[in-house]
C-alpha positions as CSV (number, residue, x, y, z in Angstrom):
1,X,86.6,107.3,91.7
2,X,87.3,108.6,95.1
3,X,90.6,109.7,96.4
4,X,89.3,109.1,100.4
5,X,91.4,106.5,101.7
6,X,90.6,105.2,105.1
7,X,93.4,104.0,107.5
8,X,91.6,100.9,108.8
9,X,93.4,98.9,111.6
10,X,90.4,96.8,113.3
11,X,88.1,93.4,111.3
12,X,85.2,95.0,112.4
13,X,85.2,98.0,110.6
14,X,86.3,95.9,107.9
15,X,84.1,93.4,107.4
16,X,81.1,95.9,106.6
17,X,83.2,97.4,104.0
18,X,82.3,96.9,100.3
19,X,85.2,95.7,97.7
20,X,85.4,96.8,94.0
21,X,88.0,94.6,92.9
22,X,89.0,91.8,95.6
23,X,87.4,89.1,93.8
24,X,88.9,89.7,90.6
25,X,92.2,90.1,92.7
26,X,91.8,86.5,93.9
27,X,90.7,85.1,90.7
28,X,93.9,86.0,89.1
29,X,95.8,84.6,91.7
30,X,94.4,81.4,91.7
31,X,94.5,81.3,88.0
32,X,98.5,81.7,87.8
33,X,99.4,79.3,90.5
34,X,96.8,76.8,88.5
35,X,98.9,77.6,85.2
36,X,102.4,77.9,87.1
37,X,101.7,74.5,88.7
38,X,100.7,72.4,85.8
39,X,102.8,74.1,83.1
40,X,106.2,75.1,85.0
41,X,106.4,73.1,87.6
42,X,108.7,70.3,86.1
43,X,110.4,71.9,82.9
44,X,114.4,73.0,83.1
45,X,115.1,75.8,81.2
46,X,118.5,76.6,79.5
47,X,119.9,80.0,78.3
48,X,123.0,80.4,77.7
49,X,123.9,77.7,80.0
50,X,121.7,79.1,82.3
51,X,119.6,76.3,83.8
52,X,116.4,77.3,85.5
53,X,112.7,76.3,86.1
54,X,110.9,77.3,83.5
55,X,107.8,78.3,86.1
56,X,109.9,81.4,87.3
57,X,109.1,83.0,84.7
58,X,105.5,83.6,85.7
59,X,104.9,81.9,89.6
60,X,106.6,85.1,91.0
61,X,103.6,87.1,89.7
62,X,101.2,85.1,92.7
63,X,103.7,86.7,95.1
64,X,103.4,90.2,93.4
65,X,99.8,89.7,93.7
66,X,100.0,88.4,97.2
67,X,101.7,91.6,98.3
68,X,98.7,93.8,96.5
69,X,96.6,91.7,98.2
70,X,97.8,92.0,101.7
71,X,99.0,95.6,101.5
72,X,95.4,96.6,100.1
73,X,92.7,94.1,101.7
74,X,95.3,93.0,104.9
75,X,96.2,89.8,106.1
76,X,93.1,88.4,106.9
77,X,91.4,88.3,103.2
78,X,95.1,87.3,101.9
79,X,95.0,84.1,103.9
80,X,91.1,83.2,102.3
81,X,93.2,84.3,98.4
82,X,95.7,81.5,99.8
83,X,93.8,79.2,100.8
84,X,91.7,79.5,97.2
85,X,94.9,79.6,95.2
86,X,95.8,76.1,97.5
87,X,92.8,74.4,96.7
88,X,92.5,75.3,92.9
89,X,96.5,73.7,92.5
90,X,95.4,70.6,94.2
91,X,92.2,70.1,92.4
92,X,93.4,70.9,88.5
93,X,96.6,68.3,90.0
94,X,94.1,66.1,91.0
95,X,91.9,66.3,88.0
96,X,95.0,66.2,85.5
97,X,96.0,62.3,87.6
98,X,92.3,61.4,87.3
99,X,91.9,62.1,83.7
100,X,95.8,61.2,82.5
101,X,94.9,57.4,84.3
102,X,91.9,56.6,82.5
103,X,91.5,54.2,79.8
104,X,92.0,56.0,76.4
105,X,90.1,54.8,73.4
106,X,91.6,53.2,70.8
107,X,90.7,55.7,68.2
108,X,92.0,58.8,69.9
109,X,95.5,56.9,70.9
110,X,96.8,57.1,67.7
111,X,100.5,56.6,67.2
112,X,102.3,60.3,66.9
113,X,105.7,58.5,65.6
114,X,108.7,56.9,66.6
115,X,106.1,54.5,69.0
116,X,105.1,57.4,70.8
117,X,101.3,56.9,71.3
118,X,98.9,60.2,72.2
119,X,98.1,58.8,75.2
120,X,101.9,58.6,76.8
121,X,102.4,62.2,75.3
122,X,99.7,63.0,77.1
123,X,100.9,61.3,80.5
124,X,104.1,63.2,80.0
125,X,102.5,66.7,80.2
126,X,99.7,66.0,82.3
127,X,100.4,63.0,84.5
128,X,102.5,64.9,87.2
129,X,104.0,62.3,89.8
130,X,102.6,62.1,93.3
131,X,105.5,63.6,94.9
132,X,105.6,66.6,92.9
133,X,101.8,67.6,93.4
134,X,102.4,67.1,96.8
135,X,106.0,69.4,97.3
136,X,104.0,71.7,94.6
137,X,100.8,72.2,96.9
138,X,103.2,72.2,100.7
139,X,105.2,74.9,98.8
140,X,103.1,77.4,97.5
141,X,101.0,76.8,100.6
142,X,103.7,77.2,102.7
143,X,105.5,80.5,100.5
144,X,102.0,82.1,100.0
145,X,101.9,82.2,104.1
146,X,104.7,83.5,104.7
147,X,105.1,86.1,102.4
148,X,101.6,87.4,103.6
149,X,102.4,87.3,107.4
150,X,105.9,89.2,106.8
151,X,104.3,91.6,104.5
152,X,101.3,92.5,107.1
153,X,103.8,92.6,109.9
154,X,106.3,94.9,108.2
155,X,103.6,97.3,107.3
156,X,102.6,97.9,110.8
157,X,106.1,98.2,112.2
158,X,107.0,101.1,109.6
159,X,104.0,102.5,110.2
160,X,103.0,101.9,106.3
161,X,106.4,103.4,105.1
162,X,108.5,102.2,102.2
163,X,106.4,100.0,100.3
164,X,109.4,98.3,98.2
165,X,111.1,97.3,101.5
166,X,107.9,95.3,102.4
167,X,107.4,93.9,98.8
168,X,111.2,92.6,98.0
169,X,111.6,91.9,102.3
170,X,108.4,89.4,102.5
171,X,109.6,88.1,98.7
172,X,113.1,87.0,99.9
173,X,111.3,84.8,103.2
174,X,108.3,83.6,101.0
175,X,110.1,82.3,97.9
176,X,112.9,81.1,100.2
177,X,110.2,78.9,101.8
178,X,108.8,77.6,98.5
179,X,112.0,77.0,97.8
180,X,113.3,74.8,100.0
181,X,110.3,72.4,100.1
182,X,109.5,72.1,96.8
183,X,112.8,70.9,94.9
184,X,114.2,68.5,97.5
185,X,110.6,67.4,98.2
186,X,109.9,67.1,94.0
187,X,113.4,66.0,92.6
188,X,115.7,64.9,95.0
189,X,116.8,61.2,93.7
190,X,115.3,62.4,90.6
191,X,117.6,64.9,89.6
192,X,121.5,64.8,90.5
193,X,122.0,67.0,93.3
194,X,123.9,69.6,91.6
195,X,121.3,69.9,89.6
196,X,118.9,70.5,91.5
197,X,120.9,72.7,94.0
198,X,121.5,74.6,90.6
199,X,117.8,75.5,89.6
200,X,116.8,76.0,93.4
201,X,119.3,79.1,94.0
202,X,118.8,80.1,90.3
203,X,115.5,80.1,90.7
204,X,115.2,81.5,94.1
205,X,117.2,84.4,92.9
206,X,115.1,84.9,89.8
207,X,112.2,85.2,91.4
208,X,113.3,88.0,94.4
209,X,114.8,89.6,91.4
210,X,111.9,89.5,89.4
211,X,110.1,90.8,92.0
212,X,112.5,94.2,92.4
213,X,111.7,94.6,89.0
214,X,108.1,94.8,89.3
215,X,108.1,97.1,92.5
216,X,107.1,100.1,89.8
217,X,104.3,98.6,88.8
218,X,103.3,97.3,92.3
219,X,103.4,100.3,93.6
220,X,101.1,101.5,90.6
221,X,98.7,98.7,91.4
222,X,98.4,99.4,95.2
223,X,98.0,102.8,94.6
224,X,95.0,102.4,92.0
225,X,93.3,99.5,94.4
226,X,93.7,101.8,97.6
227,X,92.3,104.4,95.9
228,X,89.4,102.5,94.2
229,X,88.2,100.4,97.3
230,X,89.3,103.7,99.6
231,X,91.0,101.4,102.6
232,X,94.5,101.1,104.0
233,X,94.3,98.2,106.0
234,X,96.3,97.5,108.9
235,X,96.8,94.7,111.1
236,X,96.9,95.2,114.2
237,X,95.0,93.2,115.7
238,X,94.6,90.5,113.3
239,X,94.6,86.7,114.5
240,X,97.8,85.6,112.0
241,X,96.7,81.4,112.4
242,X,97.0,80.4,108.8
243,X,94.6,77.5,109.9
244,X,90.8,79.5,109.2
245,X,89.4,81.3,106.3
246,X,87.9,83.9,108.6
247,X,88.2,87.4,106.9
């Protein structure tokens, strides 16, 4: 493995550059805001009186990987790892509505007890309401963004200095963004409104925390990926419309 690292501030020079690990980078991304969305998303968590989304326990881990990606590859290939992570929430939503309406058969919708059949169990963990698939897919959408453009814009104003202000700084805007669209957009009517003030700044705090926490091993991870793919990106003179997939 090489220890060269080349300071790269223009797409150009770039986009002929080869990447080790990008892919893999982007695969995992998508695959926790796939699991996040359709596991998390809707279960309250209690500890201790503690009430919070379950999700937070595992979502924040797009945004520590959103960071690695923009700090490593730069804006522009972060915005095409958005953009996939977008598309693969909307389609497992979309495919988890498609199969949750059809027509069971009778000998698979057995009767699991007390008149619950398999196939309302089954609407219960899959079926996802409209609403929330829609607040899930604005948010992250939305978060992923603007974690990503405050993340590439901090790095060139400190001249790629302090790593952890950049990680935690672009944490705090993005998450507060999710935030605020997803539970009124999801829950509000649904859930009282002290409720669901409650689990929005519990979880909105969880999640920059959980983020401080990680800084260690983010800066472990940008380290080995900098090193590995041998490119500091900067972006100077990138075009930050989140509307293209351009790298």
């Amino acid at each position: 493995m090489s220890d060269h690292i080349e300071k790269i501030d223009h797409a150009q020079a770039l986009s002929a550059h080869r990447f080790r690990y990008y892919d893999f980078a982007m695969a995992a991304t998508c695959v926790i805001i796939v699991c996040a969305n359709i596991i998390g998303a809707g279960k309250v968590a209690s500890v201790n009186g503690f009430a919070f989304g379950a999700g937070v326990l595992f979502f924040p881990l797009s945004y520590v990987l959103g960071d690695v990606m923009t700090e490593v590859y730069g804006y522009a290939r972060a915005r095409r790892v958005v953009w996939a992570g977008f598309a693969s929430a909307a389609f497992a939503a979309g495919m988890a509505a498609v199969i949750t309406a059809m027509p069971p058969a009778p000998g698979w919708n057995i009767d699991l007890g007390g008149g619950v059949t398999k196939q309302a169990a089954f609407a219960l963990n899959f079926g996802q309401a409209p609403r929330i698939v829609f607040a899930s897919c604005l948010a992250i959408w939305a978060g992923e963004f603007a974690n990503a453009y405050v993340m590439a814009r901090m790095k060139v104003a400190s001249g790629g200095k302090h790593l952890w202000r950049r990680t935690i700084g672009s944490t705090v805007v993005g998450q507060a963004a999710d935030s605020i669209i997803f539970y009124p957009l999801a829950f509000a009517g649904v859930w009282s409104t002290e409720l669901l003030l409650t689990v929005m700044a519990t979880n909105y705090a969880l999640k920059v925390a959980w983020e401080a926490l990680l800084t260690p091993v983010t800066y472990r991870v940008v380290g080995f990926l900098k090193r590995a793919e041998g490119v500091d990106v900067y972006d100077t003179d990138t075009d930050f419309t989140p509307f293209t997939i351009k790298s």
